[in-house]
TITORGU-989270 format. One record per residue: residue in one letter; z, y, x of N, C-alpha, C, O in turn. Coordinates in steps of 0.2 Angstrom, whole numbers, plus 5000, padded with zeros to 4 digits. Last residue first. Example, Ala and Ser with C-alpha at 12.3 -4.5 7.8 and 13.67 -1.06 7.14 Angstrom:
REM residues 2
S503549895064503649955068503950005064504050065067 A503949725066503949785062503949845066504249835071 
//
This chain:
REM residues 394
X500849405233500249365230500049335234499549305233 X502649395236501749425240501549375235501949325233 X504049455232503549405231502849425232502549475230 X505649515240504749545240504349485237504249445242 X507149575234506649505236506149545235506149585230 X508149725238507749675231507049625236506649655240 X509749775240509249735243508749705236508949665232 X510249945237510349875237509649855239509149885241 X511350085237510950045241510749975237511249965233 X511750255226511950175231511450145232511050165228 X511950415223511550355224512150315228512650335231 X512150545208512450495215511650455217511150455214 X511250635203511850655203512150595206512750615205 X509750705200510150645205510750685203510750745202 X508750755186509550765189509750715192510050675188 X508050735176507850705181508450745187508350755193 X508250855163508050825166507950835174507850885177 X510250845163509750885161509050845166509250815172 X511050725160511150825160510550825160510350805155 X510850615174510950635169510950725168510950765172 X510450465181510050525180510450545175510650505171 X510950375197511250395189510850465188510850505193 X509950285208510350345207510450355199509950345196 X509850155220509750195214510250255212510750275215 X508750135234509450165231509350175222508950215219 X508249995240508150005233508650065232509150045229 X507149945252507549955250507549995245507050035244 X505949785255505949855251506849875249507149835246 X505549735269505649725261506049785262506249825266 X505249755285504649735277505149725271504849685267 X506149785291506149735289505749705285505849645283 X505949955290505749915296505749845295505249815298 X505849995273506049995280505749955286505249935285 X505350085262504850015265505350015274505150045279 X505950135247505750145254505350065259505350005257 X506150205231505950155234505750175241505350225242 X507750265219507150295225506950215230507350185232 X507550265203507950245210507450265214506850285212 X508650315188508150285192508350285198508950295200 X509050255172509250255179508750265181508250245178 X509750195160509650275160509550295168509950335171 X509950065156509350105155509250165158508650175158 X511050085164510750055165510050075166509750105170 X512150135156511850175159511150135165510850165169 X511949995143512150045148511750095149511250105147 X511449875140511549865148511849955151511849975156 X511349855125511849835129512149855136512749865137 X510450005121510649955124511249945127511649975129 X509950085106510450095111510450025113510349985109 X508050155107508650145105509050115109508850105115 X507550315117507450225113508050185111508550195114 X507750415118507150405112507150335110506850305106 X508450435129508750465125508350435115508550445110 X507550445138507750375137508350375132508750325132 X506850555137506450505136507050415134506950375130 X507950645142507550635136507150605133507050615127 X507850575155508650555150508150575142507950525138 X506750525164506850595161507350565155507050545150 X506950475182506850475172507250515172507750545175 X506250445195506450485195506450465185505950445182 X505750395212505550395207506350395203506850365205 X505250405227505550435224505450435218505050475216 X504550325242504150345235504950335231505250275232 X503750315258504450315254504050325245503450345243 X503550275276503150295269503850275264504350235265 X503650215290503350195285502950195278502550165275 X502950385296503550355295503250285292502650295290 X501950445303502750425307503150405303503750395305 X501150515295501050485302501350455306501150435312 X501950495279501350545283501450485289501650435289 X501850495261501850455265501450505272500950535271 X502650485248502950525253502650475257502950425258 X502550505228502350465233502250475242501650485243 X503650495215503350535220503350515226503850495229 X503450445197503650425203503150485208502650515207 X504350475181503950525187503950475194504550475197 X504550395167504650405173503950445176503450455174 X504050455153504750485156504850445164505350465166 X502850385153503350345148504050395149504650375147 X502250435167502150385163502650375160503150365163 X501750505183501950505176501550445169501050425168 X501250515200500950495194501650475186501950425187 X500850605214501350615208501050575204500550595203 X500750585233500450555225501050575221501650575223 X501350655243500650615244500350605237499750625236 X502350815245502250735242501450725244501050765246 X501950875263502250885255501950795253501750745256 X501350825274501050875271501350865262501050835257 X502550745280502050805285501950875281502150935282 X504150765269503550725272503050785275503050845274 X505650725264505250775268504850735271505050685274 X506050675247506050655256505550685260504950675258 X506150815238505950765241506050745246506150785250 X507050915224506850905232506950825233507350785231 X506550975210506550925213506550915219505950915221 X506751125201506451105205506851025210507351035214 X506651165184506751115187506551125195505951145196 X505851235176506451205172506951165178507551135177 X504651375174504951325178505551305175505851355172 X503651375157504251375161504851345166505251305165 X502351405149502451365153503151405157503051465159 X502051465132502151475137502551435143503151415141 X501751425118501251445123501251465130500851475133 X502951345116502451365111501851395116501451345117 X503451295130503951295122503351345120503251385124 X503151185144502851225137503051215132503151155128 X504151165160504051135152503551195147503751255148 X503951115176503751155169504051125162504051065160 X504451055192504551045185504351095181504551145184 X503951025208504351095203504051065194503551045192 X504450975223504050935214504450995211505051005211 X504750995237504850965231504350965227503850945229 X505150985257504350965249504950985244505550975246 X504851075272505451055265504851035262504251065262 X504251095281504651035280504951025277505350985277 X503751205277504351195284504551145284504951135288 X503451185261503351225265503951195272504551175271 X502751095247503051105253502851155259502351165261 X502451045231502651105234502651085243502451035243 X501750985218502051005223502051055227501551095227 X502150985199501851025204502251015211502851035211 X502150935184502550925188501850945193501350935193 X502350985168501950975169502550965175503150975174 X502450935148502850925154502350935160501750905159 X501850915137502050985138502450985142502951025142 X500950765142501050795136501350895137500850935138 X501050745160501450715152501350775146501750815147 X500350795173500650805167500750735163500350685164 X500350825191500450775184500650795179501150825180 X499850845206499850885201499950795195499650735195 X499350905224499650865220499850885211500050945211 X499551055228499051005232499050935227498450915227 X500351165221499751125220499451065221499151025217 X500951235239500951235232500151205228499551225230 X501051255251500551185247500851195240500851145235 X502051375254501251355256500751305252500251315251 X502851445243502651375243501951385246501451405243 X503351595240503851565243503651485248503951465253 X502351615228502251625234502751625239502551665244 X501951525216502551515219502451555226502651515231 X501251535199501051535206501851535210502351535206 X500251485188500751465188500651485197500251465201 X499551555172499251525179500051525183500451565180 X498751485157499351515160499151515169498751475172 X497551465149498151505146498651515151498951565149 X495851495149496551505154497251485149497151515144 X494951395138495151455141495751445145496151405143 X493451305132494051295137494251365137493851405137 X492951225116492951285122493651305125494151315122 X492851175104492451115110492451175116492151175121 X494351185099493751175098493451145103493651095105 X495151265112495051285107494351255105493851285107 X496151205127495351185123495551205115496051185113 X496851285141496751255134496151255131495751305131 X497251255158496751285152497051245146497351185146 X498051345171498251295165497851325161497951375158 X498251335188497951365183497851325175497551275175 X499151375203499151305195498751335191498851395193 X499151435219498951435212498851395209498351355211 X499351515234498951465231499351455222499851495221 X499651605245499351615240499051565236498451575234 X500351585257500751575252500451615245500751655241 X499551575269499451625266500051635260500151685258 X500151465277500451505277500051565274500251625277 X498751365274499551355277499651435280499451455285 X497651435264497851405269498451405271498751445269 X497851355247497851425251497951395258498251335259 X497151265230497651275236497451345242496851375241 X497451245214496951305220497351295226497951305226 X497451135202497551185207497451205215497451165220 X497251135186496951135191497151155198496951215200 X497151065168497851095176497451055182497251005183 X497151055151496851045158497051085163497151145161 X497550995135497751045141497651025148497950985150 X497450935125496950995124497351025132497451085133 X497750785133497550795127497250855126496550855126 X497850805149498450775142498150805137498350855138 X497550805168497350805160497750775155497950715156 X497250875183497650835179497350845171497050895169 X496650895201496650895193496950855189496950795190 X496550935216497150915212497150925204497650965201 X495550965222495750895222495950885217495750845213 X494551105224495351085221495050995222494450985223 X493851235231493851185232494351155229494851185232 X494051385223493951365228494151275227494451255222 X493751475211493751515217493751485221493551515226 X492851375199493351375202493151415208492651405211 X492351355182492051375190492651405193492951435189 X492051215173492751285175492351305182492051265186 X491151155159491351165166491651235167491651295164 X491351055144491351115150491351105157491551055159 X490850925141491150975136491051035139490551075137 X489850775142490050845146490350895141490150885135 X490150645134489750685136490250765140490850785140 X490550475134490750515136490150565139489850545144 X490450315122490250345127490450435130490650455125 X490550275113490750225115490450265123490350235128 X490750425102490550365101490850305107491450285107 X491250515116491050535108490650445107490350415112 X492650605122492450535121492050545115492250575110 X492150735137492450695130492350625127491850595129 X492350795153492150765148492850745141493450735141 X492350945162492750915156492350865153491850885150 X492350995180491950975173492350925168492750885170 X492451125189492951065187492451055180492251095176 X491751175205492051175197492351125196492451085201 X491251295219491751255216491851225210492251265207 X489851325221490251365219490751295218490451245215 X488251355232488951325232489451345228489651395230 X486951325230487151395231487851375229487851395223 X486451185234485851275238486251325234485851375234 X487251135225487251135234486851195237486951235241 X487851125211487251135215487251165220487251225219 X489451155215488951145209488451155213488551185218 X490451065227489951115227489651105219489551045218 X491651015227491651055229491051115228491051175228 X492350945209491750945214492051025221492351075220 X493150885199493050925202492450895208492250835209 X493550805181493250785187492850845191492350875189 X494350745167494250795171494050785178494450745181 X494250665150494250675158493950735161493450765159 X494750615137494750655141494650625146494850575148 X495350505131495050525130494650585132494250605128 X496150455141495950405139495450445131495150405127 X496350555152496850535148496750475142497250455140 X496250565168495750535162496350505159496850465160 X495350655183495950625179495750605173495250635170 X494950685202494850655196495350625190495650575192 X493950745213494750755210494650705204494050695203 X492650735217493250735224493750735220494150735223 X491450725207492250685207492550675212492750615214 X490050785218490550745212490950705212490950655216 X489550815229489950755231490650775226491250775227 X488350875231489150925229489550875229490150895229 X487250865238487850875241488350905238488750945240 X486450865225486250835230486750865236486450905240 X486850905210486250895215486550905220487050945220 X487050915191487150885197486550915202486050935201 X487250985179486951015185486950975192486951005198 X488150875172487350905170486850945173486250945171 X489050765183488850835181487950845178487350835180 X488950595176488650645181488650715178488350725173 X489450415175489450505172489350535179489550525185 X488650285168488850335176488850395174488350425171 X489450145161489250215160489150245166489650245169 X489650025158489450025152489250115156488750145152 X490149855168489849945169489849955161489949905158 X491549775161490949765161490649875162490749925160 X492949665163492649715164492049725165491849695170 X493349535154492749555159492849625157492849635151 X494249475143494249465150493849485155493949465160 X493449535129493949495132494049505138493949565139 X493049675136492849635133492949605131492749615126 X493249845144493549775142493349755137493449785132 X492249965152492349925148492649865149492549825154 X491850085165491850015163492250015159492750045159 X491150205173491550185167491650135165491150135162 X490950305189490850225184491150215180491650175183 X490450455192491050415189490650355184490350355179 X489650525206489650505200490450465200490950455204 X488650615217489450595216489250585208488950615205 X487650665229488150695222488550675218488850725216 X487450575238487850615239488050685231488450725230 X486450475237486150545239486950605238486850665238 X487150365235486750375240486350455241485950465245 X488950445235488650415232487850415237487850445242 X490350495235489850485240489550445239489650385241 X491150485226490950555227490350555231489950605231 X491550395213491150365218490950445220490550465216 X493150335203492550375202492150345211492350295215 X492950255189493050235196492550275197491950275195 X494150235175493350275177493750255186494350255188 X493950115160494250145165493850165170493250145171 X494750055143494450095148494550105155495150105157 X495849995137495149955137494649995142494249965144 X497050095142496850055139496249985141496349945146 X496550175156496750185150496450145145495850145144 X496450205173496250145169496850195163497350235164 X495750285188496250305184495950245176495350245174 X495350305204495250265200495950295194496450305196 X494350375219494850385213495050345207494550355203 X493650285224493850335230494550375223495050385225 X492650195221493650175221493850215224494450205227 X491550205232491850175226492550135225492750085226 X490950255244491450295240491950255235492550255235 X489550235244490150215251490950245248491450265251 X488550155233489050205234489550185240489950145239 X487850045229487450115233487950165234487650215235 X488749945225488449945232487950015235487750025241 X489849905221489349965216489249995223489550035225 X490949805211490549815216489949885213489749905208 X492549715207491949765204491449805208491749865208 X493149565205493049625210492449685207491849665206 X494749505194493949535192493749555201494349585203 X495849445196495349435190494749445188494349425184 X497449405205496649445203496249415198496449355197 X498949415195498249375199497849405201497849455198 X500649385193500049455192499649395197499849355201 X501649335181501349335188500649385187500349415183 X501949325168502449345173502349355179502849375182 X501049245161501449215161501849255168502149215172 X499849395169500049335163500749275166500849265172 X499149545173499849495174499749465169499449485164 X497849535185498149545177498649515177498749455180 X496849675194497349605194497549595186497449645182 X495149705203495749715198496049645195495849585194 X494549805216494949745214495449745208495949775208 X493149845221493849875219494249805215493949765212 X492149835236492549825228493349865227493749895230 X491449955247492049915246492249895236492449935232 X490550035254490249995251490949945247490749895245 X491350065271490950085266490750025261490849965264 X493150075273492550045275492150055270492450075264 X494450105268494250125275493550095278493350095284 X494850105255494750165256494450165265494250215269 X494950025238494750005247494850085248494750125244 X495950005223495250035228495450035236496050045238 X496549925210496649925218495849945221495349915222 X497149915194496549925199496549955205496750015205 X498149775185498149845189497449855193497049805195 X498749785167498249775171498049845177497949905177 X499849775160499649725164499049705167498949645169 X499949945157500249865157500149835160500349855166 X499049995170499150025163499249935159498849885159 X498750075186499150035182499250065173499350125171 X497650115201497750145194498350085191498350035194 X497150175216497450125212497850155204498150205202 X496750205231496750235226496950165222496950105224 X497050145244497050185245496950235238497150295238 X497349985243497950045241497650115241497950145237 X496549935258496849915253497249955248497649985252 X495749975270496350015267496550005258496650045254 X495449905281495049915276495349985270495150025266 X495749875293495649945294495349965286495050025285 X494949705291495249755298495249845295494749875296 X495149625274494849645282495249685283495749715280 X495549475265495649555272495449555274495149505276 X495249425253495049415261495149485263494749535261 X496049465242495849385242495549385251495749335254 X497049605244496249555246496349495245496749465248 X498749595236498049605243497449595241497349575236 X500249645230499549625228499249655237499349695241 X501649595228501549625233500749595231500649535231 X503149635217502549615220501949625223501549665220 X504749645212504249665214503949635218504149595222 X506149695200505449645201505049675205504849735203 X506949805201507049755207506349695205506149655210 X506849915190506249915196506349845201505849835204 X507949905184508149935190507549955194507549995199 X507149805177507749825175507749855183507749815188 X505449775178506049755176506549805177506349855178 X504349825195504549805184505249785185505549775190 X503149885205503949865205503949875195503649915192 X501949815216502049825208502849835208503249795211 X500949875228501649855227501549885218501349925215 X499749835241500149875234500649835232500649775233 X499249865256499149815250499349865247499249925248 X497849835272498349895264498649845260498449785260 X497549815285496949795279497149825272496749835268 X498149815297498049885294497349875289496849915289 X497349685304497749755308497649815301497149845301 X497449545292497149595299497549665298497849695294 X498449485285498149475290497849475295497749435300 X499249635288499349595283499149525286499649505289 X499949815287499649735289499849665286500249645283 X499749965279500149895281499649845283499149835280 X498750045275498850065283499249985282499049955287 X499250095261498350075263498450085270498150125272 X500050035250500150035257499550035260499249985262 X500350115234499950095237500250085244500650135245 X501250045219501450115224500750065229500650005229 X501650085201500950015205501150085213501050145212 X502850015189502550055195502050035199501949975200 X503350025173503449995178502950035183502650085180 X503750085161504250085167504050045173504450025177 X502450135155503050145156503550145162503750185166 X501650155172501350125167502150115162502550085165 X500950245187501750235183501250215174500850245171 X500450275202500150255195500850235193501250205197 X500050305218500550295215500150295206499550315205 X499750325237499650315232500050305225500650295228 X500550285249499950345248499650355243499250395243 X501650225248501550285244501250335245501250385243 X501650175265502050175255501950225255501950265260 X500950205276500850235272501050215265500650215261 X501250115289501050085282500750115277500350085273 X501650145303501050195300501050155293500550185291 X501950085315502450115311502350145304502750175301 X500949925314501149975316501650025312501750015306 X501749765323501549805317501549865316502149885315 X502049705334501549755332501349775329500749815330 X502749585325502849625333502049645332501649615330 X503249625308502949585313503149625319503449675320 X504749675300504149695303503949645308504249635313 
//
């Protein structure tokens, strides 16, 4: 760590998992300028490939990281400390990752406030837009050009609901919360879109008893969660299923032992994962769905952070969990599911495959690496050891 570099980095205020590889956000590290952000790509075998994306030009307090998406070899990097900010997107070729594109969208102080990429697709969302109702930017791959193609907007939009404060996108699907459905008489929702033709229309809307961030989506099953104030230990998962083009409840998931219960949210397929933290204890509660019914299966303890994990993002049977608050550098705990790695065929390298590891940003700037043996039943540490993995900056 440089001489005054501040202790505040925030690893892992962000996170996206694309099979096995990882995109973890620093939206507070230094760089050039004081606290401009970066990201961190970890690939390869153990995760030990890793590389360190920026700005082509830093700025001061900009918060490079602050959202970010990864899907193969292509990652997208949103700003979060200055108005009017591109979002920047990189592509690996011959091994190296580069930038490639900046993507601008000047009437919104927002842009890049959430971003989630699938395939040739990808929505950025914008909450604070110039009159403040909030849209999502869809863009398109061409060959090599990301091209606007769409702004989704609530059908009921207006004018202080500051669409798309939550937002998620299965590459078919997307789910995007709001605090207010039309502002002169405030109600909370969650809107569904679908993919019809080359474009995305409205399916439903969920009126919601309060304000959520935390929405997720996987093909007919949408998960929304309620949070409660610190120490009411009333807060709430709500899990819908789509019959046809119509949404209903199927389960609601509560923990009243867990103040932040919710706050945070990812599904995989009939996997869902939920945070928690109470006292300074966090974890990550595991579900599984056997026919219609969701089942705690697991509870995961975290490196104890302020306000519980920061980011959850799943992909491929990795689970990475993103631990960043006001004092530390910042951490991110990533985690496989044997069952997952149970599905590919046998390698030479062993338990190798079958591993994960916990990522930290110590005081040295380079990243330490414990790995840990996953087995038995899912995402079970059962030891760790230490090692040193080299940093490559863009």
């Amino acid at each position: 760590m440089r001489p005054g570099q501040p202790t505040d980095d925030s690893f892992g205020y962000s996170a996206s998992v694309s099979g096995k590889s990882i995109l973890l956000g620093a939206n507070n590290e230094d760089g050039t300028q004081k606290r401009a952000g970066a990201a961190y790509v970890f690939a390869g075998e153990q995760w030990a490939d890793v590389t360190r994306l920026s700005a082509d030009e830093e700025t001061a307090y900009a918060g490079f990281g602050h959202a970010l998406a990864l899907d193969g070899d292509t990652a997208f990097v949103g700003l979060g400390g200055l108005e009017k900010t591109p979002v920047y997107v990189f592509g690996k070729s011959g091994g190296k990752w580069a930038m490639t594109q900046k993507l601008r969208e000047d009437a919104s102080d927002t842009f890049g406030f959430r971003i989630k990429v699938r395939g040739n697709v990808a929505m950025i969302a914008a909450p604070k837009d110039s009159a403040d109702i909030g849209k999502i930017h869809m863009y398109t791959k061409a060959g090599a050009t990301w091209t606007e193609q769409q702004e989704i907007v609530a059908n009921d939009g207006a004018i202080g609901d500051f669409f798309a404060l939550g937002m998620d996108f299965d590459g078919q699907s997307l789910i995007s919360s709001e605090p207010a459905t039309n502002s002169k008489a405030p109600v909370p929702a969650a809107y569904i879109f679908v993919k019809n033709g080359t474009s995305f229309v409205q399916q439903a809307k969920l009126v919601l008893s309060k304000v959520s961030e935390a929405v997720a989506i996987s093909g007919d099953t949408a998960v929304v969660g309620i949070p409660a104030p610190v120490g009411s230990g009333q807060a709430r998962v709500t899990i819908y299923i789509r019959s046809g083009d119509s949404w209903s409840v199927q389960q609601e998931l509560t923990m009243p032992s867990e103040e932040l219960f919710g706050t945070q949210l990812a599904i995989q397929g009939d996997v869902l994962f939920v945070s928690a933290e109470t006292g300074g204890r966090s974890s990550v509660y595991v579900y599984r769905r056997t026919g219609q019914v969701w089942a705690q299966t697991q509870q995961l303890s975290v490196v104890p952070a302020e306000l519980g994990p920061r980011a959850l993002a799943v992909g491929g049977g990795t689970l990475a969990v993103g631990i960043s608050n006001n004092t530390l550098t910042g951490a991110a705990q990533v985690f496989r599911d044997p069952a997952e790695d149970a599905k590919a065929p046998s390698s030479s390298n062993g338990d190798q495959e079958k591993s994960g590891c916990s990522f930290s940003k110590p005081a040295s700037g380079r990243h330490t690496v414990p790995s840990v043996l996953l087995g038995g039943v899912l995402l079970l540490l059962l030891s760790a050891r230490r090692r040193r993995v080299a940093r490559r900056d863009l």
